[in-house]
MINU-572494 format. One line per 3 residues: their letters; for each residue x, y, z of C-alpha. Coordinates in Angstrom, 3 decimals, m for minus. Example, Ala and Ser with C-alpha at 12.3 -4.5 7.8 and 13.67 -1.06 7.14 Angstrom:
AS) 12.300,m4.500,7.800 ~ 13.670,m1.060,7.140
***
This chain:
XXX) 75.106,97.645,46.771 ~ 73.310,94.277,47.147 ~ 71.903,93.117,50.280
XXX) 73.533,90.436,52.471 ~ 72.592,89.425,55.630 ~ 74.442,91.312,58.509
XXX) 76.088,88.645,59.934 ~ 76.895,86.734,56.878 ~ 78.728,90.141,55.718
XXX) 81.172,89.996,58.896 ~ 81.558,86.525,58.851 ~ 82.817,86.248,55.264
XXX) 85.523,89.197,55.836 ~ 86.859,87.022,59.133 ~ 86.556,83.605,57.338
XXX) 88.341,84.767,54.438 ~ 91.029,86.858,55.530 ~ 93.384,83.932,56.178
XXX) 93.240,82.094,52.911 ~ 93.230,85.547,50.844 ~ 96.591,86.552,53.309
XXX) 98.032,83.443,51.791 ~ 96.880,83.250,47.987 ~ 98.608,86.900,47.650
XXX) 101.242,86.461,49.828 ~ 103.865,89.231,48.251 ~ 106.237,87.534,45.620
XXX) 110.203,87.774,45.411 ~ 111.365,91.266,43.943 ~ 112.349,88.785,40.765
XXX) 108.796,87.545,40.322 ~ 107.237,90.681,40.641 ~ 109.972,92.334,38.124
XXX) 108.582,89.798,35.703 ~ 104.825,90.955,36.257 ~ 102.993,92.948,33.034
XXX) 101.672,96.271,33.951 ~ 97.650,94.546,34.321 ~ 99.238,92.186,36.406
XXX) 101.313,94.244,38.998 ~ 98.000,96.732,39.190 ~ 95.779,93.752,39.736
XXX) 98.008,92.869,42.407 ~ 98.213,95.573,43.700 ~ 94.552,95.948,44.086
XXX) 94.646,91.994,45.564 ~ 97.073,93.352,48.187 ~ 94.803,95.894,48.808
XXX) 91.739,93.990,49.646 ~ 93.496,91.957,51.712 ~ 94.712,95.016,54.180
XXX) 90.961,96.034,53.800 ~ 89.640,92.458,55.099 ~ 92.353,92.721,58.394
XXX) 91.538,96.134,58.840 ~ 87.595,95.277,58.954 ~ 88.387,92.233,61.488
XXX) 90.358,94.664,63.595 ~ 88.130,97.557,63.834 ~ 84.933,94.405,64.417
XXX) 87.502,93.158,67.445 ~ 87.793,97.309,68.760 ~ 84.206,98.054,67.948
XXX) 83.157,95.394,70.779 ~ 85.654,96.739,72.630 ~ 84.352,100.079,72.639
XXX) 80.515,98.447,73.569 ~ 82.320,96.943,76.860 ~ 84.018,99.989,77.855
XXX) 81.076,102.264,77.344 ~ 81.196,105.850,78.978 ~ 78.678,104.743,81.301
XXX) 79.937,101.877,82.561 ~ 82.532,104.023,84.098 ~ 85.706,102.088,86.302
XXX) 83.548,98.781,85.319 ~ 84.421,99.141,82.118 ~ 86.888,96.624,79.967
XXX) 89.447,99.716,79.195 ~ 89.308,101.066,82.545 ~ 89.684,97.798,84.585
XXX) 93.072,97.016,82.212 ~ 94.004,100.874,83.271 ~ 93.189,102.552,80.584
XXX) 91.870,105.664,80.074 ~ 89.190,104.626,77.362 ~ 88.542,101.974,74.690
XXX) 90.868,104.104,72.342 ~ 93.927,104.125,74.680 ~ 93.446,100.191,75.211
XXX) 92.985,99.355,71.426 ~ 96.446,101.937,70.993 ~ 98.525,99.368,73.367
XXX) 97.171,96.485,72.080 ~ 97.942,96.975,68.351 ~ 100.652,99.412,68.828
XXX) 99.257,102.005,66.548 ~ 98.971,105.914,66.643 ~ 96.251,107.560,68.489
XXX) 94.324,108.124,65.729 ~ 94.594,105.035,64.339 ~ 93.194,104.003,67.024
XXX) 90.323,106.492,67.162 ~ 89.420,105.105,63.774 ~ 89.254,101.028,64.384
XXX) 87.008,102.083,67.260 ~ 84.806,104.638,66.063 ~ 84.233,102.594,62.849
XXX) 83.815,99.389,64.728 ~ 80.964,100.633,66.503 ~ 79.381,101.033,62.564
XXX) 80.047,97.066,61.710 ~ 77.027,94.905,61.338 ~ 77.125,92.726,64.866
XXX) 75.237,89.651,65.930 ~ 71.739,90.948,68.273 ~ 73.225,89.815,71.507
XXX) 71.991,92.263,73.255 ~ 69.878,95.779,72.997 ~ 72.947,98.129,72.286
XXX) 75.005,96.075,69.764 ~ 73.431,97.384,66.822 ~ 75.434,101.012,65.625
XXX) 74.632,103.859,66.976 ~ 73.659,105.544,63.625 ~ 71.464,103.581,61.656
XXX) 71.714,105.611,58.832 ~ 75.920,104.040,58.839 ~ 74.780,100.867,58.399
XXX) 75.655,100.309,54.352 ~ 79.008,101.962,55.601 ~ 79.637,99.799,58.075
XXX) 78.406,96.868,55.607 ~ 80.944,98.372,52.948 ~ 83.509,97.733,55.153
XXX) 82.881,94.570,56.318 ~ 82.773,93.282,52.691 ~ 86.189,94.518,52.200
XXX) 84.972,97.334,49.654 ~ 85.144,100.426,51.387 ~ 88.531,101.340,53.926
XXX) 88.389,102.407,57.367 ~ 89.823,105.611,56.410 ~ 86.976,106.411,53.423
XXX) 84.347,105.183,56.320 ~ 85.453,107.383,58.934 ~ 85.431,110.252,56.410
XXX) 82.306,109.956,55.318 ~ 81.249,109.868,59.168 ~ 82.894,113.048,60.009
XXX) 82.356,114.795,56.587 ~ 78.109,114.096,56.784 ~ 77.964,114.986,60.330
XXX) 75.250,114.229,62.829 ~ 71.540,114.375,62.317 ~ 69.838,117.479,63.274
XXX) 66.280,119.362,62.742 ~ 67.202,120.431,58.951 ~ 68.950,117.253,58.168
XXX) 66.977,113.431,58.668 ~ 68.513,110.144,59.125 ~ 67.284,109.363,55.913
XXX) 69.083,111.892,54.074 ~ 72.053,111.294,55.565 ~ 71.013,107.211,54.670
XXX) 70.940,108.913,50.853 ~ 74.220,110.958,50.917 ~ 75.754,107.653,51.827
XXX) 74.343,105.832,49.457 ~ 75.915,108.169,46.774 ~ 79.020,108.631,48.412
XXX) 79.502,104.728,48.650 ~ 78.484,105.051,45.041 ~ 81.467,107.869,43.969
XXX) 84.519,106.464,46.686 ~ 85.776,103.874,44.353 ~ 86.761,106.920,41.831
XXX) 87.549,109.159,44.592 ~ 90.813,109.836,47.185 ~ 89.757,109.842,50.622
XXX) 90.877,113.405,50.566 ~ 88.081,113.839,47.543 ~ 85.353,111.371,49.479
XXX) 86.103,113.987,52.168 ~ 85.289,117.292,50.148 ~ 82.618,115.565,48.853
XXX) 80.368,114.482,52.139 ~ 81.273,118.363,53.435 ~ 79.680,119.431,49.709
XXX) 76.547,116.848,50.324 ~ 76.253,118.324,53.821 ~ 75.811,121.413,52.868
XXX) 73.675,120.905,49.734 ~ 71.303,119.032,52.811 ~ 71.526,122.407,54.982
XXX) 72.602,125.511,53.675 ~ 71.651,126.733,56.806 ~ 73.882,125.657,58.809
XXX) 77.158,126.911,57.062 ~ 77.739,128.910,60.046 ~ 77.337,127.070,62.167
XXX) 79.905,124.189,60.642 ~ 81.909,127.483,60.405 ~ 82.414,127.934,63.640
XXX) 82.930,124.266,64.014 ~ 86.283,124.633,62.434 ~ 87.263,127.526,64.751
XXX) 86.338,125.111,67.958 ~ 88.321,122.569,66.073 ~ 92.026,124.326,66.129
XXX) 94.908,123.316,68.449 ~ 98.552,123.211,68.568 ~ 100.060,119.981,70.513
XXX) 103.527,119.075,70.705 ~ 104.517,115.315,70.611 ~ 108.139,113.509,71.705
XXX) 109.244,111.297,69.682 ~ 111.426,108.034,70.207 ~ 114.191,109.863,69.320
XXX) 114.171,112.893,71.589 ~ 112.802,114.991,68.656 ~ 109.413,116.950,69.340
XXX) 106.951,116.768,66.556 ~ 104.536,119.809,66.370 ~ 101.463,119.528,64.986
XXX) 98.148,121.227,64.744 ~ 95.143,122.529,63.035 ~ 94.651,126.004,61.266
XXX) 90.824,127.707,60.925 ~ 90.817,129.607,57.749 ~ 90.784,132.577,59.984
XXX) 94.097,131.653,61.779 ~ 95.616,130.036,58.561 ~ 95.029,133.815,57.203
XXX) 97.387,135.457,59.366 ~ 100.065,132.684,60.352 ~ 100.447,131.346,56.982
XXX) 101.585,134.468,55.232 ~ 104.440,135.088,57.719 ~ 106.159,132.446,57.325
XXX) 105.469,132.177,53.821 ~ 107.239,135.490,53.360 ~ 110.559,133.791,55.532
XXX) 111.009,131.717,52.566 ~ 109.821,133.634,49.939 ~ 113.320,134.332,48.077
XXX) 113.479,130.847,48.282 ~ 110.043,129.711,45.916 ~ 109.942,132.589,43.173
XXX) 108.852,135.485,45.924 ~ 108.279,139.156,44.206 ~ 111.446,140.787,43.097
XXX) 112.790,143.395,44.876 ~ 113.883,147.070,44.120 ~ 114.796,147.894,47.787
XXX) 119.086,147.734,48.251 ~ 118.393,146.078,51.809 ~ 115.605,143.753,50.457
XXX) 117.857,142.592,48.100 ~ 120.777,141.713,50.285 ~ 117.991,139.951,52.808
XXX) 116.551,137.848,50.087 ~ 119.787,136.621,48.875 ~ 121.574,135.936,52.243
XXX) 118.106,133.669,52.004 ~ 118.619,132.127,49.298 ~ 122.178,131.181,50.012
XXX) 121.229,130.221,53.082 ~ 122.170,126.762,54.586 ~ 119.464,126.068,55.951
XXX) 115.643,123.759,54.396 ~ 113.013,125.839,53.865 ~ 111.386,123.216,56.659
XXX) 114.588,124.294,58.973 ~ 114.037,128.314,58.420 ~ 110.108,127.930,59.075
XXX) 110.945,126.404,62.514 ~ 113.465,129.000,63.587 ~ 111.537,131.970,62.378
XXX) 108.672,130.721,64.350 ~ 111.073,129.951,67.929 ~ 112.381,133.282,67.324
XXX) 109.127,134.905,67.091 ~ 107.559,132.858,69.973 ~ 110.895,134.058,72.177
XXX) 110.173,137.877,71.317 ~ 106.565,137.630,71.722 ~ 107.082,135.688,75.699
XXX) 109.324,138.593,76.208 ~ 107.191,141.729,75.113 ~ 104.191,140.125,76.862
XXX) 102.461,142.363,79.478 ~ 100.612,139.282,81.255 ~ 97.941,139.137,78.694
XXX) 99.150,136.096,77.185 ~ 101.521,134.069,79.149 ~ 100.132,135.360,82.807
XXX) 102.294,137.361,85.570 ~ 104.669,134.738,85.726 ~ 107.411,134.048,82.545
XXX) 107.769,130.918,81.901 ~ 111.453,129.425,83.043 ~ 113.203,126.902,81.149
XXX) 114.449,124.620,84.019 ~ 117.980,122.560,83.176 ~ 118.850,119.737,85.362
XXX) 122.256,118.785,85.783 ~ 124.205,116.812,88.609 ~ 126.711,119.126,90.143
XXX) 129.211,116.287,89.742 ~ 128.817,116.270,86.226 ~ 129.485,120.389,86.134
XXX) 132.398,120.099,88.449 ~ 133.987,117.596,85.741 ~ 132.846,119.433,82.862
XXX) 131.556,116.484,81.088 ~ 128.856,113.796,81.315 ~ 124.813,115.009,80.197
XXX) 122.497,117.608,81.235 ~ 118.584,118.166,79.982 ~ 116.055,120.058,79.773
XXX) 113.387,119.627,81.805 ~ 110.605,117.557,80.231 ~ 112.725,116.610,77.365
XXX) 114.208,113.037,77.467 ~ 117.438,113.271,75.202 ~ 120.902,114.921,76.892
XXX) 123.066,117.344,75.720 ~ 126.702,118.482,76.314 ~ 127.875,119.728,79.206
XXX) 129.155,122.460,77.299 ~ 125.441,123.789,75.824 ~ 124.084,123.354,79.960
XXX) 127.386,126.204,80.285 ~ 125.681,128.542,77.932 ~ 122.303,128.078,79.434
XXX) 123.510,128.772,82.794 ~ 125.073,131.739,81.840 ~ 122.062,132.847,79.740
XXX) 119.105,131.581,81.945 ~ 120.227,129.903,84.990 ~ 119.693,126.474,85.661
XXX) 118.205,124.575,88.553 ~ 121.260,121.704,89.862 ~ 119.876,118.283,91.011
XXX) 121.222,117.098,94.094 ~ 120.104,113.332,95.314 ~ 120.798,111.865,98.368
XXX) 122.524,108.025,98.225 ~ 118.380,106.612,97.441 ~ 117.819,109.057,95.268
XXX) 115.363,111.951,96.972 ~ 116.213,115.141,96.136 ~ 114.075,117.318,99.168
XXX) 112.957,116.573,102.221 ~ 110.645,118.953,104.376 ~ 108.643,116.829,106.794
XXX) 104.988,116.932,108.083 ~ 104.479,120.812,108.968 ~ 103.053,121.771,105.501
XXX) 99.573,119.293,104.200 ~ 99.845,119.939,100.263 ~ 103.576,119.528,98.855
XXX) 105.210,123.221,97.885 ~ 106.171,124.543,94.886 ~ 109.946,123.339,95.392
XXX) 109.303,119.782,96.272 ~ 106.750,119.377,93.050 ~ 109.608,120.676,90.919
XXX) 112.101,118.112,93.000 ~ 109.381,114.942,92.896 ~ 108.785,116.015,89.006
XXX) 112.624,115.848,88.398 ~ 112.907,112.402,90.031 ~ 109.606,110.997,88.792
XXX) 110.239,112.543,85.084 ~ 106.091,112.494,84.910 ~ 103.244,110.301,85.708
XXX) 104.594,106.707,87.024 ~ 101.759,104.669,86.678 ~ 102.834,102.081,83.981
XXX) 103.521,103.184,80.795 ~ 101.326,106.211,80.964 ~ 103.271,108.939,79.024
XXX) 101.932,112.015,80.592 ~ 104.337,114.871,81.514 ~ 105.401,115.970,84.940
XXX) 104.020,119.584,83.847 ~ 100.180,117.197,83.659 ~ 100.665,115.531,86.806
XXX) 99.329,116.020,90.083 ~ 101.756,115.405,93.715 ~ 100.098,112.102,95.441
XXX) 101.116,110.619,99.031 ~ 102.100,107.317,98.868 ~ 101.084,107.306,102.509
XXX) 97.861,108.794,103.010 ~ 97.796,112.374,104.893 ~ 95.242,111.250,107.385
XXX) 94.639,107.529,107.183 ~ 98.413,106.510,107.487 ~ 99.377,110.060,108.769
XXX) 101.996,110.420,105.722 ~ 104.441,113.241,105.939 ~ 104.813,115.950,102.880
XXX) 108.351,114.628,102.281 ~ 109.508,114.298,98.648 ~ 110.403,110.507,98.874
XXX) 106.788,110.267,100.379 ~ 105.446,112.101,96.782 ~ 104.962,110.782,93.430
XXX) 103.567,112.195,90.356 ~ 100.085,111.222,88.378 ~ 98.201,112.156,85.973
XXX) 94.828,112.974,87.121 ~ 92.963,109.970,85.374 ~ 95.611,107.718,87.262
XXX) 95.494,109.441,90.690 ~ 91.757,109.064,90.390 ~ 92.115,105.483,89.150
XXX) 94.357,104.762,92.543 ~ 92.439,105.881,95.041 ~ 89.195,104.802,93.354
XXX) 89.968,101.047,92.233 ~ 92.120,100.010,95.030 ~ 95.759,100.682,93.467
XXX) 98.317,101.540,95.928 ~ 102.094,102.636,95.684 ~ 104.703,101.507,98.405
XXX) 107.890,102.665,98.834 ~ 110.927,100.006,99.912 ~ 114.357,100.407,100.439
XXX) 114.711,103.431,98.325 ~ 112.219,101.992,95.524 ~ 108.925,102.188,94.233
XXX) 106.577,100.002,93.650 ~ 102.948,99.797,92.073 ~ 100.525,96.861,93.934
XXX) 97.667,96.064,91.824 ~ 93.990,95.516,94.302 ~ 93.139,91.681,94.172
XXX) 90.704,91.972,91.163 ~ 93.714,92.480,89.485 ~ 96.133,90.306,90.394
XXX) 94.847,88.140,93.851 ~ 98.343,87.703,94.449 ~ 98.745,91.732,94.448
XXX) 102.719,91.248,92.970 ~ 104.517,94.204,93.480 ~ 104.949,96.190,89.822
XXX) 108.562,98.042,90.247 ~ 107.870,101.831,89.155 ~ 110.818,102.853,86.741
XXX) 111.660,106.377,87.065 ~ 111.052,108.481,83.832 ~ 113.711,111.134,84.201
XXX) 116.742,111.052,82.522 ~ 118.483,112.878,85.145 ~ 117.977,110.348,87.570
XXX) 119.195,107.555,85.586 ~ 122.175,109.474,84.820 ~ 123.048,110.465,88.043
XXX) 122.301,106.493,89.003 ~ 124.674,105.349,86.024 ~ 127.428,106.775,87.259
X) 126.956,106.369,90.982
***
C-alpha cells in the first residue's frame, strides 16, 4: 500500500464523499435494467466505495468521540455529560444503529489517522495504523478492519507489535479476495502461526466469551441470541438437531415407535425454526421444575401477569406479562390464572398501586414489584433497562428531605442512572400525580422539567380506559 500522509488520507475520504454520493447516485430500475453485466458489477463496486467513504467519516466523527469520553475522564466525559453510559451508547442514539454497530464505528475510529492535537490522538495500537489508513482511503470496510483487530489479538511476550504490523500487512494484502468471514479465519490462522503457544489460552478465550441474552423487539417479539464454545455447541447442538432430524434426511428407523415419532415430525405444522424454539421452552420448563436449587436457587422463578381487575370482571380488554410490552387476551390471562396465578394491579385515581409509609428505610419486596409494575423499568429517558435491572430510588431523599418508603415516593433505575442522579445533580419530582426528570444547571440553566413517561403497559392501559 503506498504511503500518504495521515492527514491527507482522512481528508480526501471527507472531501470526497459528497461529490462521489452524487456521481453514483442509484439510477431508475429502467436505467439500471439497461446496464451490461461489467457495467452493473462496476457499479456495484462504485456504490460500494461510496458506503465505504461514509462509513470511514462516521467511524473518524465516533473515534473522537470515544477520545472525549475516555474511561478516565469519568462523569466529565462527552458521553456521560449527554447521559450516556459510554461513547458506544451515545454514538447508538445518535446514528440510530445496533449496538454493535456502534461498537464498531468507535472501536475502529480510535484506529483512523488523526491530526497531532494533542498527546493521545494518535491510535492506541500502532501496529493498526495501515488498517486504520485502509479505511480511511475507502479500501478496506469497517467490518474487515474490526476483524482483523479482533482476529490478531493484542500484543503479548510471544507476539511483537511488529509482527502483528506484518500479519496486517498480509492480511490487507489477501481482504480484497477474501469475505470478512474468510479475513476472519485468516487473522485467527496468522495468530496462531505467531504463537502456537498460546492455543490454550485463546481456547479458553472462547469459553469466557459465551452468553445467552434475550432482546425485545419493536414488535413485542423477543429475539434470543448468543454464543456457543465448541464445548457447549457439542452438547446443545445435537439435541436439537435430533428434534428435527426426520425433517433434513435423519437416520432411518427400524423401531415401530420411532417411526410413528419421526413422521408425526415430518407432517408436522410447524418450521423447523418453530420446533427448535418449543423443544428448547419445553426443556427449559422441565429442567426449572426438576431443579433441586443448584441451578435456579431456593426460590422458582414466578411468572407474574398483570391485569386490572376491571378488565377481568368484564372479561375483555389486555393483560401482560410482566416485563413483556405487547398484551394478550383476556382469555390466555384466564388460563394463566388457573395454571400459575397471577398478581392483579390495582391503582388508585393517580395511579400508585401501594402505599406503606415511613416505618420501613429500604422499600419491601411488595412495593418493588408494585413501583416495577407502574414504572415498567428504568425511567430515566429513553434508557431501556428492565424493571428486573433496576434498583428502588427515593425521589425524596431518606434523610436529607426525610422521604417516606411509599410507592408513589419510589421509582426505578438502572444502576448507571441512579448513580448518574445522585452524582451529577439530576433530580426527580413528583407533581400532581406525575413525574418529572429536572436536569442540574450544566444541563439546562433553566432546569425545564423533563415529564417521565411510564414504561408499563399496564399502566397505560388501565389509564386508557379510565
Amino acid at each position: 500500500m503506498n504511503a500518504r500522509p495521515a492527514s491527507a488520507t482522512l481528508a480526501d475520504t471527507f472531501s470526497a464523499i459528497a461529490d462521489v454520493s452524487v456521481a453514483f447516485a442509484p439510477p431508475g430500475s429502467d436505467a439500471m435494467a439497461r446496464l451490461s453485466d461489467d457495467e452493473l458489477i462496476a457499479a456495484q463496486g462504485r456504490a460500494a466505495e461510496v458506503r465505504r467513504r461514509a462509513d470511514a467519516c462516521e467511524a473518524a466523527y465516533a473515534g473522537e468521540i470515544g477520545r472525549r469520553s475516555a474511561r478516565d475522564l469519568g462523569y466529565d466525559g462527552l458521553a456521560q455529560r449527554r447521559g450516556a453510559r459510554n461513547a458506544e451508547d451515545l454514538v447508538q442514539k445518535i446514528t440510530g444503529t445496533t449496538a454493535r454497530e456502534a461498537q464498531t464505528l468507535v472501536s475502529v475510529g480510535s484506529m483512523l489517522p488523526v491530526e497531532t492535537r494533542r498527546d493521545d490522538a494518535a491510535p492506541s495500537r500502532t501496529w493498526l495504523i495501515a488498517v486504520g489508513e485502509a479505511v480511511a482511503s475507502a479500501t478496506l470496510s469497517l467490518e474487515a478492519a474490526a476483524t482483523i483487530r479482533k482476529g490478531l489479538g493484542e500484543e503479548s511476550e510471544a507476539v511483537s507489535a511488529g509482527e502483528l504490523a506484518g500479519a496486517a500487512a498480509t492480511l490487507l494484502r489477501e481482504a480484497p479476495q477474501l469475505s470478512v468471514e474468510r479475513l476472519g479465519e485468516r487473522a485467527r490462522e496468522l495468530r496462531n502461526d505467531l504463537d502456537l503457544a498460546g492455543v490454550r489460552d485463546r481456547e479458553k478465550q472462547l469459553h469466557d466469551k459465551r452468553y445467552l441474552n434475550f432482546t425485545k423487539l419493536s414488535d413485542g417479539m423477543t429475539r434470543v441470541h448468543g454464543l456457543l464454545d465448541p464445548e457447549s455447541a457439542a452438547t446443545i447442538v445435537p439435541i436439537f438437531d435430533a428434534v428435527t432430524s426426520p425433517r433434513r434426511g435423519g437416520p432411518r428407523f427400524v423401531d415401530p415407535d420411532a417411526v410413528e415419532r419421526a413422521e408425526a415430525i415430518v407432517r408436522d405444522e410447524r418450521t423447523n425454526g418453530q420446533l427448535t424454539l418449543d423443544a428448547f421452552v419445553d426443556l427449559v420448563r422441565l429442567g426449572a421444575a426438576a431443579d433441586d436449587g443448584r441451578i435456579v436457587g431456593s426460590r422458582k422463578p414466578t411468572v407474574h401477569l398483570l391485569v386490572t381487575q376491571r378488565d377481568v370482571a368484564a372479561r375483555e380488554g389486555v393483560a401482560f406479562f410482566a416485563g413483556q410490552t405487547e398484551g394478550m387476551s383476556i382469555e390466555t390471562a384466564e388460563r394463566h390464572m388457573c395454571a400459575s396465578g397471577f398478581l392483579p394491579i390495582e391503582f388508585d385515581d393517580q395511579g400508585q398501586p401501594l402505599r406503606l409509609g415511613r416505618e420501613p428505610r429500604l422499600f419491601t419486596q411488595p412495593q418493588r414489584i408494585a413501583i416495577a409494575a407502574r414504572d415498567g423499568g428504568c425511567v430515566f429517558g429513553d434508557c431501556d433497562r428492565p424493571a428486573s435491572w433496576t434498583e428502588a430510588h427515593h425521589i425524596d431523599e431518606w434523610l436529607r428531605d426525610h422521604g417516606e418508603t411509599n410507592v408513589e415516593d419510589g421509582v426505578c433505575l438502572c444502576r448507571y442512572h441512579h448513580m448518574l442522579l445522585h452524582n451529577r445533580g439530576w433530580r426527580i419530582v413528583r407533581r400532581d400525580g406525575h413525574y418529572y426528570l429536572i436536569p442540574p444547571p450544566t444541563e439546562d440553566p433553566e432546569q425545564r422539567p423533563i415529564p417521565i413517561r411510564s414504561k408499563s403497559p399496564a399502566l397505560r392501559r388501565l389509564l386508557a380506559t379510565s
